[in-house]
C-alpha positions as CSV (number, residue, x, y, z in Angstrom):
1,X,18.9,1.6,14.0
2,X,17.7,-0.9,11.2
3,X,14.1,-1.3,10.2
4,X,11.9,-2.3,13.2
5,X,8.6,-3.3,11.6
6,X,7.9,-3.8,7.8
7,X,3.8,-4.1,6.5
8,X,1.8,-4.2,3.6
9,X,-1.8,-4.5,3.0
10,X,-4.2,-3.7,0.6
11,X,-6.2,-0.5,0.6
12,X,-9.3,-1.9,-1.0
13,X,-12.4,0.7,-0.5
14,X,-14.7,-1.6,0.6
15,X,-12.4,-3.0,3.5
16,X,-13.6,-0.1,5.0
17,X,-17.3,0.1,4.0
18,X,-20.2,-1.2,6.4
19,X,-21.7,-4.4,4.9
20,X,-24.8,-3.7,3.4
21,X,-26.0,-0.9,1.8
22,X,-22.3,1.0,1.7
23,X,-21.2,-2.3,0.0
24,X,-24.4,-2.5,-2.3
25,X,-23.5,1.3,-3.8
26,X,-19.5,0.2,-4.3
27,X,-20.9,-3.0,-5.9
28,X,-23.4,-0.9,-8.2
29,X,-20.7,1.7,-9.0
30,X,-18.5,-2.0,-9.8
31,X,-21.1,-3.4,-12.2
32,X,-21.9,-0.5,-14.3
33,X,-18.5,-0.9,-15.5
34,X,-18.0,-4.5,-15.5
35,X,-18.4,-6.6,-18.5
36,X,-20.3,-9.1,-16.8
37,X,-23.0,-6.4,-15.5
38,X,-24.7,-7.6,-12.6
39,X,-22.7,-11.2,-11.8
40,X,-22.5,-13.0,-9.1
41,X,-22.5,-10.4,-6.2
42,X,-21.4,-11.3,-2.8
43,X,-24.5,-12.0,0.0
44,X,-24.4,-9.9,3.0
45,X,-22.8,-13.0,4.8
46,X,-20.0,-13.3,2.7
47,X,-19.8,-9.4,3.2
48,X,-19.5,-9.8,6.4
49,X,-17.1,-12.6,6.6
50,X,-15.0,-10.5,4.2
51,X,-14.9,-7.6,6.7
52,X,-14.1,-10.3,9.6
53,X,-11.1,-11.6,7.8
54,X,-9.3,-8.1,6.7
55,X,-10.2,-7.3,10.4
56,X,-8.3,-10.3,11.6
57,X,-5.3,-9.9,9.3
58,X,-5.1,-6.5,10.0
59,X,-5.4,-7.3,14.0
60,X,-2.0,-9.4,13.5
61,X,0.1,-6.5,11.4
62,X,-1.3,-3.9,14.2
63,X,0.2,-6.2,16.8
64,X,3.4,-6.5,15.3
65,X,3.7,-2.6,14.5
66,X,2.5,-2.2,18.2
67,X,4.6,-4.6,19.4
68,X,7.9,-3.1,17.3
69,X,6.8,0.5,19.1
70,X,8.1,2.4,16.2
71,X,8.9,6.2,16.8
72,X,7.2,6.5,12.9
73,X,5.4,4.9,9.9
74,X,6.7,5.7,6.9
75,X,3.1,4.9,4.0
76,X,3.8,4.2,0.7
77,X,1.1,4.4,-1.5
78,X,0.3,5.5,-4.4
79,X,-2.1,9.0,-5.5
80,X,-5.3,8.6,-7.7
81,X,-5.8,11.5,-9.1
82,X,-6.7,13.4,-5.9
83,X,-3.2,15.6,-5.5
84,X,-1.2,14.7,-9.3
85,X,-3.0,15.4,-12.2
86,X,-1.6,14.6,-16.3
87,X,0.1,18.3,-15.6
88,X,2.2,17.1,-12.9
89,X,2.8,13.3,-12.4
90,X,6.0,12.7,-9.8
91,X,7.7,9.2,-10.1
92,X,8.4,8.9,-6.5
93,X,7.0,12.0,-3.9
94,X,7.9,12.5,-0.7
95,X,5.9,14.8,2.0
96,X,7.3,17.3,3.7
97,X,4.6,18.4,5.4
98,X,4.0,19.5,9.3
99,X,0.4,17.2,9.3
100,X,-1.7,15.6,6.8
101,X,-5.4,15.4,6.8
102,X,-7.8,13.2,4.9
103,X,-11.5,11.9,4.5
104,X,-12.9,8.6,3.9
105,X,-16.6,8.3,3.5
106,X,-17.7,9.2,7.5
107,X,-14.4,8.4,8.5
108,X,-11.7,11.8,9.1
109,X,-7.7,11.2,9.5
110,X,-5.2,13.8,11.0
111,X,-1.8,12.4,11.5
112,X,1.6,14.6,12.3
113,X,4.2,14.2,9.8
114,X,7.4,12.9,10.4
115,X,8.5,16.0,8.0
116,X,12.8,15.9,9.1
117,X,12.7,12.1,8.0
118,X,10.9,12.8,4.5
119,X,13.7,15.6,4.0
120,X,16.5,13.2,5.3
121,X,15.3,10.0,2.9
122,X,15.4,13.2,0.0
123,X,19.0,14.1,0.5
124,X,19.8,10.8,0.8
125,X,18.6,10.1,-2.3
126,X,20.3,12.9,-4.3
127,X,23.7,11.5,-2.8
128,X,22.2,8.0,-4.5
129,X,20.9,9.3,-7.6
130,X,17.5,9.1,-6.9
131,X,15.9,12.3,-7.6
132,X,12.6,12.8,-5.2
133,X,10.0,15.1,-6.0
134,X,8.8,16.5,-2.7
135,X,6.5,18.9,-1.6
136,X,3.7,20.4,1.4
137,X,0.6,20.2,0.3
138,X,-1.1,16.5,-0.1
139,X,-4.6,15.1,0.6
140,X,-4.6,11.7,2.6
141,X,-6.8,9.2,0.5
142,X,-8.0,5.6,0.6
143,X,-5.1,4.2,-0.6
144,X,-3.4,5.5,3.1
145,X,-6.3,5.7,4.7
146,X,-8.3,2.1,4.9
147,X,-5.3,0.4,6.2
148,X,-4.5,3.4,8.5
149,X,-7.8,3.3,10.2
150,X,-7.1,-0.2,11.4
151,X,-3.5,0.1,12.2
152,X,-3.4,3.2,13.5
153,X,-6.5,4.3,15.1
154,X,-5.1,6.5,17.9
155,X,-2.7,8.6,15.8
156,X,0.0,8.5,18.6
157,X,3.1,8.5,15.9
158,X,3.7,10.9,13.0
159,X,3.2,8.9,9.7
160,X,5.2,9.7,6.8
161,X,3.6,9.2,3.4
162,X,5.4,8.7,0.1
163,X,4.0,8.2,-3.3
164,X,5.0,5.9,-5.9
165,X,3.3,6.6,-9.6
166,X,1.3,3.3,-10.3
167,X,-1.0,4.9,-12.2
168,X,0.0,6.7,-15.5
169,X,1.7,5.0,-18.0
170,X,4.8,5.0,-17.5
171,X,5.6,3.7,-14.1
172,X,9.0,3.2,-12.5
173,X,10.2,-0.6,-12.8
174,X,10.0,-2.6,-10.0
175,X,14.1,-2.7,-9.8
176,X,13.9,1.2,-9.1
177,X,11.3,0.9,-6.8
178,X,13.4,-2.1,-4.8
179,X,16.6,0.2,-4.6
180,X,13.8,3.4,-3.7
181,X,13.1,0.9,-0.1
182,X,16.7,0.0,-0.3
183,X,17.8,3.7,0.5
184,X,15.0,3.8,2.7
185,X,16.5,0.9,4.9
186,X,20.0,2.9,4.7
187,X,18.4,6.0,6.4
188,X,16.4,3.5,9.1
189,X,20.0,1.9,9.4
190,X,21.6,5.9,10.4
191,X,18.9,6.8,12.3
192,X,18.3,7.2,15.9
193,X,14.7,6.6,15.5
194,X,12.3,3.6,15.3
195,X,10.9,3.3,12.0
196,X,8.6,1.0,10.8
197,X,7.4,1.1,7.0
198,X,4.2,-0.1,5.3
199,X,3.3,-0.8,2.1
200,X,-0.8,-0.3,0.5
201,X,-2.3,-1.5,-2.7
202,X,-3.8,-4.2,-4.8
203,X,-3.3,-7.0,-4.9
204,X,-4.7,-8.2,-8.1
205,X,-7.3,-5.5,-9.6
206,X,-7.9,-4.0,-13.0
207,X,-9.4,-0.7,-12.3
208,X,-10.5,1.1,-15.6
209,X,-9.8,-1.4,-17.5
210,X,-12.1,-3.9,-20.1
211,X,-10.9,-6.8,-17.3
212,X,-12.2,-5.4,-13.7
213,X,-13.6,-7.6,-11.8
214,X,-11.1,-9.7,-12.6
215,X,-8.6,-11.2,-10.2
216,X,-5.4,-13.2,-11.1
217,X,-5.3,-15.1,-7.5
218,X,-2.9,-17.4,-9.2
219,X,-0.4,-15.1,-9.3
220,X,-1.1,-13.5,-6.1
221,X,-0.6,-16.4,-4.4
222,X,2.9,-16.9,-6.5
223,X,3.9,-13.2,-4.8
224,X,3.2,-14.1,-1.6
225,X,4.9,-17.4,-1.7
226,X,8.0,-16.3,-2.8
227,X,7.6,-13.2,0.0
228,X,7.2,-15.8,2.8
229,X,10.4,-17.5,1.2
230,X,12.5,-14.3,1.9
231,X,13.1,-14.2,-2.1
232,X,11.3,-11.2,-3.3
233,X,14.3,-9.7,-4.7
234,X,13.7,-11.5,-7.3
235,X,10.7,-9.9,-8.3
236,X,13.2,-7.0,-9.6
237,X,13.7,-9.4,-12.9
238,X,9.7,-8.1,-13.3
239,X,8.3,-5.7,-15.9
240,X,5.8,-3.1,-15.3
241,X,4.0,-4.9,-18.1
242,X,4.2,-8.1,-15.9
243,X,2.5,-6.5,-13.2
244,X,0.0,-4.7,-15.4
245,X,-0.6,-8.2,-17.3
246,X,-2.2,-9.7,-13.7
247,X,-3.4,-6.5,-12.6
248,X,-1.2,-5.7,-9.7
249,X,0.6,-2.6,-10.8
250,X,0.3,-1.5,-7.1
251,X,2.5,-3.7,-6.4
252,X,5.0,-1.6,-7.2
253,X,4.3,0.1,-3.5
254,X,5.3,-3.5,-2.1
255,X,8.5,-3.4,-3.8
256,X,9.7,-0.6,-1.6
257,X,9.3,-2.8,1.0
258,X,10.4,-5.2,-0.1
259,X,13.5,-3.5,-1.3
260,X,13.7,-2.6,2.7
261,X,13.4,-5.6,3.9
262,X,16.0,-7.4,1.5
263,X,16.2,-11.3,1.9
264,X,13.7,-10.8,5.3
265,X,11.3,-13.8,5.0
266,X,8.0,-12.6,5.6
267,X,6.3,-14.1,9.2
268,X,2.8,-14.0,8.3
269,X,0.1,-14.2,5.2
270,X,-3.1,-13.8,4.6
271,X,-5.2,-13.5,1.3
272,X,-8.7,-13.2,0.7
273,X,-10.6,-12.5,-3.1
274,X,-13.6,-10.2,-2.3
275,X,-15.5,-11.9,-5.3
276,X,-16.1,-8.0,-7.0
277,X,-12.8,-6.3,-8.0
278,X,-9.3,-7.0,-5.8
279,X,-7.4,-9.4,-4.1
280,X,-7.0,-8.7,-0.7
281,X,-3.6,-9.1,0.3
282,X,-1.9,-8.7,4.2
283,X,2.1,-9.2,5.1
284,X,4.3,-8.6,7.8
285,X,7.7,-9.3,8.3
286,X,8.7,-9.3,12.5
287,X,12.1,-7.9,13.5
């Protein structure tokens, strides 16, 4: 049956710290890095209201994955260095895994995985000439994890995560990366199951680089108007350098969404800068 719910949502670390002094050590870790040093940090009310508003967009993607009642979540995300290293760095990774387990500052995640589905969207692409790496053994992190806590809290569905290589230079164009969520809608299409997808990153960041703490909301906002206008194929005419130029090379995990929900306009919006490093950005598209 065809897609029943599509998501995406950043994965920001500090969506998922307390206010206070778990947001005062990300901030401090921020600043030693950022040219700027100290600058303008956010009060503990903006904190606060921060944490109020990701709550509140993610309370409207949770009820529209609830209200879908998928049989599974596929995750794409992307790895940072805590399963692929320089001597191993897969394009695209799919988990074949019985369960996957991760940590999050206090927070612990268990989740089944939806392991015959990974394997089926892995045959599928060899028929399509999309070669997945694939493999057991992965470590859930905060790019799965933040958004999972909210949308997921009672781990009642298997999750499925894949892995898109945002990271290390160089990263698959967002063209592949449409026609990688393209497939994926092919397999939700043949399938007997509910599947619901979701998407995690960004938006705008610049982690490691001479320009964190920037944020580009200018051309955030340009991404998610032309998502709400049911035109982000488009976005395949993008470079990776594009995306790299604004800082939203996790984007790259929207476009497999995107790619799945094809001409879909997306239902609902929400944005939010959190004045330190990232753009937060929420979607869904309703079925």
């Amino acid at each position: 049956m065809p897609l029943v719910a599509a998501l995406a949502a950043s994965h920001a670390p500090n969506i998922l710290l307390e206010p206070g002094a778990e947001w005062e050590d990300f901030m401090n870790l921020h600043y030693s890095m950022a040219p700027q040093g100290s600058g303008n940090r956010p009060t503990l009310a903006q904190q606060k209201k921060l944490r109020a508003d990701a709550e509140a967009a993610f309370g409207v993607l949770r009820a529209d994955l609830e209200q879908a009642k998928p049989d599974v979540l596929i995750v794409v995300a992307n790895d940072q260095f805590v399963n692929f290293f320089s001597n191993n760095i897969p394009t695209f990774f799919v988990t074949i895994a019985d369960e996957v387990k991760g940590q999050f500052t206090r927070h612990k995640f268990h989740h089944r995985n939806h392991k015959e589905l990974g394997k089926t969207i892995v045959r599928a692409g060899m028929d399509k000439g999309i070669d997945f790496s694939y493999g057991e053994h992965i470590e859930l992190q905060h790019t799965q994890t933040v958004p999972l806590y909210f949308l997921l809290p009672e781990p009642k569905i298997p999750i499925l995560p894949i892995y898109v290589n945002t990271w290390v230079d160089p990263s698959p164009s967002p063209r592949r990366c449409y026609q990688v969520g393209e497939l994926v809608r092919e397999v939700a299409d043949n399938s007997s199951e509910r599947i619901a997808i979701l998407a995690t990153g960004g938006l705008s960041h610049f982690p490691g680089s001479p320009r964190i703490g920037d944020i580009d909301e200018a051309f955030d906002h340009k991404l998610l108007a032309v998502m709400r206008d049911g035109k982000g194929k488009s976005f395949v005419d993008y470079s990776v350098q594009d995306l790299l130029q604004a800082g939203d090379t996790e984007f790259l995990n929207w476009m497999v969404v995107i790619g799945a929900v094809g001409d879909a306009k997306a239902t609902y919006t929400a944005y939010m800068p959190d004045f330190v490093a990232t753009g937060w950005g929420f979607v869904s598209w309703r079925f």
